[in-house]
N, C-alpha and C positions, 0 to 999 in steps of 0.2 A: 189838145195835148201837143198835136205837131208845133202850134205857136209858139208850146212853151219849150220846145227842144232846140227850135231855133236859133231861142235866144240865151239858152244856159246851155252848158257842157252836162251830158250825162250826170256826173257825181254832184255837180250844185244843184241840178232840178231835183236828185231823188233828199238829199240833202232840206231843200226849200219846201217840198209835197213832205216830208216827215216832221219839219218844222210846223208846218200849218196844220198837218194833224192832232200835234199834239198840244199847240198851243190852243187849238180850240176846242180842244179834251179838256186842257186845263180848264177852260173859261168854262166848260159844262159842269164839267166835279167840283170847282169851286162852289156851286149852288149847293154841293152836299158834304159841307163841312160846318162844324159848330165846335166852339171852346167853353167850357164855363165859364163862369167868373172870374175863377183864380188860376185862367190859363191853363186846366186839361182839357185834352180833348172829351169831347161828351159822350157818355154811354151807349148811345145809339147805336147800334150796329154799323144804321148805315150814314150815319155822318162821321163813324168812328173809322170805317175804311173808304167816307171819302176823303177824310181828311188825310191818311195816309198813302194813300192814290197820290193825291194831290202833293203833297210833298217829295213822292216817289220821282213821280214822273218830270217835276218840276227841277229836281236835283239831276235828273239825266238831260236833261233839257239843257244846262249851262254848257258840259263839252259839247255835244252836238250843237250848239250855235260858237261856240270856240271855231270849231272845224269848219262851219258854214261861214264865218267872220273871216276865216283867213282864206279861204277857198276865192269868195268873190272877192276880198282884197287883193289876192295874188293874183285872180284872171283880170280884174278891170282896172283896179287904183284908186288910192284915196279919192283922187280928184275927181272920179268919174262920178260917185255920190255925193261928194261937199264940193263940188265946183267955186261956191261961193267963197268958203276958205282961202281959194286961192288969188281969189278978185276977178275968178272969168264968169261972167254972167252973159257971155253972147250968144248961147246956145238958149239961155233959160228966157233970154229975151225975144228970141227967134221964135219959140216957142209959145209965148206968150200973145207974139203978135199974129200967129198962125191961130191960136184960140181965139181970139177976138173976132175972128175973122169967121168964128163959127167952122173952121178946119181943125181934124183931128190932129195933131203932130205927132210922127213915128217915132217910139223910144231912141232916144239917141244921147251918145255922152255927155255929160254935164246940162243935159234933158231937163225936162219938167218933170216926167217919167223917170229920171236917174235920181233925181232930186229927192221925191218921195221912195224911193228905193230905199236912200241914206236915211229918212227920218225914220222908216219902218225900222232898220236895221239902230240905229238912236235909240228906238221906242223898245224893244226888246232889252238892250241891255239897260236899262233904266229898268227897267219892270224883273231882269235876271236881277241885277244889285239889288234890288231895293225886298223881291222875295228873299234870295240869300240873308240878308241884314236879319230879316223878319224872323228866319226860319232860326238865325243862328240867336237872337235877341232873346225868342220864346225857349229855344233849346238852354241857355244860360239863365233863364230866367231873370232879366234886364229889365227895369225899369221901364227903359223904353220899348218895349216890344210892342204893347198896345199902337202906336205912333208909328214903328216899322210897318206894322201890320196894315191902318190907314192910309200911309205912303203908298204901299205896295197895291191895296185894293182902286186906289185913287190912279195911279198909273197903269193899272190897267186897261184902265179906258184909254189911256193913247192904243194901246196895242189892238182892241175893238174895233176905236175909230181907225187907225191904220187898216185891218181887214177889210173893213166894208168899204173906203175910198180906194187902197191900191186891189183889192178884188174889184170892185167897180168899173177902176181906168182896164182893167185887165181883161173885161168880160166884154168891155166897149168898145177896145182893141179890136178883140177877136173878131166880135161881131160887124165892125166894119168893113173890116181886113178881110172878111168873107164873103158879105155885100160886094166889096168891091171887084172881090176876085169873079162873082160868078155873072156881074152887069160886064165883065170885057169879057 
């Protein structure tokens, strides 16, 4: 936890620990949701309040990643996540040749580590939009709501795959960055 206070101000780390709780609550309660055929939700007890869990908490999830969107935009800057947008890639390249070299490199701006920061943060509102869509498709009873719903299930898997590789670079971090501290 010390690592992670380091590198975020108070309000983004409890912000980003609240975000990871609940997106991986989501990714749990989603196992316990079902619709019928014709789009109600199914009688089950308990598919019938996990699917409302799940749309509960999913709808609170949108301001709260608002607030955490503008929060690390206002502390770091566009460029610090899309570096690339802006046509600097000498950090991401620095970085790259420090990998290869079998060396970890320390998070740093317009990073490897900044880098997938941005896509995480991508990969959420992709997955906010496309629930939303879903939630408001099935709620109007649309045509396409089945197809929102697919979208939505299919992009989740960025936000999976985003957990396990930037919890991974995060764990690997630590873990070296402790190594290191206790061999001096």
């Amino acid at each position: 936890m010390a690592y992670l206070r380091e590198r975020q101000k108070p309000f983004v780390l409890y912000l980003h620990l609240a975000l990871l709780t609940l997106v991986i609550s989501q990714i749990i309660v989603s196992n316990f949701m079902d619709f019928t055929d014709t789009g109600e939700i199914s009688d089950n007890i308990i598919e019938f309040y996990g699917t409302w869990l799940h749309i509960i908490t999913g709808l609170s999830i949108i301001p709260l990643s608002l607030i955490f969107f503008g929060a690390v935009l206002r502390q770091r800057g566009l460029k610090y996540y899309f570096p690339y947008l802006a046509g600097d890639l000498f950090q991401l390249k620095k970085d790259i040749k420090q990998l290869m070299q079998f060396q970890l490199p320390e998070p740093a701006a317009c990073g490897i580590a900044a880098i997938v920061q941005g896509l995480g943060l991508g990969a959420l509102c992709l997955v906010l939009l496309s629930g939303l869509s879903w939630f408001l498709s099935w709620n109007y009873n649309l045509s396409w709501s089945d197809d929102a719903k697919e979208t939505h299930e299919l992009l989740t898997g960025l936000i999976q795959a985003y957990l396990i590789g930037h919890g991974s670079m995060g764990i690997l971090h630590i873990f070296f960055r402790s190594r290191l501290q206790t061999d001096n």
